[in-house]
Steps between C-alpha positions, in 0.01 A plus 500: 500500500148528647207386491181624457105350557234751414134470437332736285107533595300716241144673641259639341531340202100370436590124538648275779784351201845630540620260237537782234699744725717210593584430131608852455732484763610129388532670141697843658782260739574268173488801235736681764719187543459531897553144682204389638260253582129472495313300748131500603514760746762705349786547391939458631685733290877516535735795468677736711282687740503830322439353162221304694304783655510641164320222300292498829400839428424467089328154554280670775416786248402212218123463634429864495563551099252188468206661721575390846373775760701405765818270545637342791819362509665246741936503498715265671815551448807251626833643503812302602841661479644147636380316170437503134189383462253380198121449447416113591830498796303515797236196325817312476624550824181384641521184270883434607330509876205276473754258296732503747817625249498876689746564752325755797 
């Protein structure tokens, strides 16, 4: 499984407030049933890579069909063939570190 951070930025739109756009894609990953999770400053969806560059490419469409006149998108994508791994493993990783519990 990868994972997936993107960033959606709508322009053009008449106001400085993305908060609608973001609630359409909020409202498009859980009506689609996609894993994901929003945070301030985007959002980690998780998936396999094709399936993610997919919703990349619908959620980066979303602003558009609301007015948006431009829309710039930032993807990161993480890919590990070694491991399986979930939204929120890496925060616990870093946890297990500071607390001394991870082996390096």
């Amino acid at each position: 499984m990868s994972l997936m951070q993107i960033t959606i930025i709508p322009v053009g739109t008449g106001t400085v407030s993305v908060g609608s756009f973001v609630a359409d894609i909020e409202r498009f990953l859980r009506e689609k049933g996609v894993e994901h999770s929003l945070h301030d400053m985007g959002t980690i969806i998780a998936g396999s890579t094709g399936e993610l560059f997919a919703v990349a490419e619908e959620i980066h469409r979303l602003p558009f069909t609301k007015g948006a006149e431009r829309v710039i998108t930032h993807i990161t994508v993480d890919e590990r063939l070694d491991l399986d791994r979930k939204i929120g493993d890496k925060q616990q990783s870093v946890i297990r570190i500071i607390d001394g519990t991870e082996i390096l």
